[in-house]
C-alpha positions in Angstrom: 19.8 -5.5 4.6 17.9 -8.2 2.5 14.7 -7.8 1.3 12.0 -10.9 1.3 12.2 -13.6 -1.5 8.7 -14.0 -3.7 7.3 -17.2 -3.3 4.4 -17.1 -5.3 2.0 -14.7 -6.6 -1.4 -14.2 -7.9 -4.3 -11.5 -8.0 -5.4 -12.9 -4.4 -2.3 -14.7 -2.5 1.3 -13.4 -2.6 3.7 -15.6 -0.6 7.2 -14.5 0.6 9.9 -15.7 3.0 12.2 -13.6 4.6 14.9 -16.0 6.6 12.8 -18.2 9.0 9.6 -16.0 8.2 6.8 -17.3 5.6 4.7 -13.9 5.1 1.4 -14.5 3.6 -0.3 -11.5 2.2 -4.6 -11.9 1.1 -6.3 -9.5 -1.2 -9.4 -11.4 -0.9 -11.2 -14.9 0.2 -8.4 -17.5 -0.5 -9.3 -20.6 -2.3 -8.5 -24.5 -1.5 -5.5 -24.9 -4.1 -4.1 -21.3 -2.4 -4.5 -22.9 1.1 -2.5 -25.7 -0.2 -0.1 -23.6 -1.9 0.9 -21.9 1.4 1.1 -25.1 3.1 3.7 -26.4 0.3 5.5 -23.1 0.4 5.6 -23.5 4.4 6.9 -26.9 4.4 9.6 -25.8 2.0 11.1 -23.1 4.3 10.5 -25.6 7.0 13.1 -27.6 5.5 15.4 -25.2 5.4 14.9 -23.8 8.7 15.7 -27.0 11.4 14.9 -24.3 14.4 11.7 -23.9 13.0 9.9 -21.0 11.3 7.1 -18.5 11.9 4.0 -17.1 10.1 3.2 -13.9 9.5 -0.5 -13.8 7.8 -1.8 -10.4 6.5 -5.1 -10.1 5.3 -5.4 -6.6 3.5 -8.8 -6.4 2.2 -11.6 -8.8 1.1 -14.5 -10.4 2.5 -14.1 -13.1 5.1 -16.5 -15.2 2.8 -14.2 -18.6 3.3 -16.0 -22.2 2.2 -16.3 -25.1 4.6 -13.2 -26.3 2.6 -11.2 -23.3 2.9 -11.6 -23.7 6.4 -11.2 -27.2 6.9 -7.6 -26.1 5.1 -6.6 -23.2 7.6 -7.3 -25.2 10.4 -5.2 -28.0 9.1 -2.5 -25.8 8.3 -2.7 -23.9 11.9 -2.6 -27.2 13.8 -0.4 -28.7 12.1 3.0 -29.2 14.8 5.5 -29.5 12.6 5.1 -26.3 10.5 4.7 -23.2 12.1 6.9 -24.3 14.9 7.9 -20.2 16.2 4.0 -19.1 16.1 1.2 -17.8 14.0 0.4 -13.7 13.5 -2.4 -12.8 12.0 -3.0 -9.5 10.9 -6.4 -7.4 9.3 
């Protein structure tokens, strides 16, 4: 069995990728240049995935206290046709 490979990490925002999956995981409020980090880290596995990839976004604590910006970001990244082709989970 193989385990998910670490994207990225920081006190907030740790990205993973397990085969076609990007897993997002939020410890608090995510920031503009974190937005755009999982959007560079989606496109990545996108590239490697030509069936297309999925989302899983877990948000395990924090406040909800996102900027007009942030937002702006998420709904970018959401809408956005060629990314997360297989679907979007979010999970609190």
């Amino acid at each position: 069995m193989s385990t998910p490979d670490t994207l990225y990490t920081d006190p907030v925002l740790q990205i993973s990728a397990h085969q076609n999956l990007l897993i997002i995981a939020w410890s608090d409020a995510p920031t503009v240049p974190q937005m755009r980090e999982c959007e560079r880290a989606g496109r990545s596995l996108a590239r490697k995935h030509s069936g297309g990839i999925a989302l899983l976004d877990l948000i395990l604590s924090g406040k909800a206290n996102f900027s007009s910006e942030v937002r702006e970001e998420a709904v970018k990244l959401n809408r956005d046709p060629t990314l997360f082709r297989l679907g979007i989970a979010d999970a609190v």
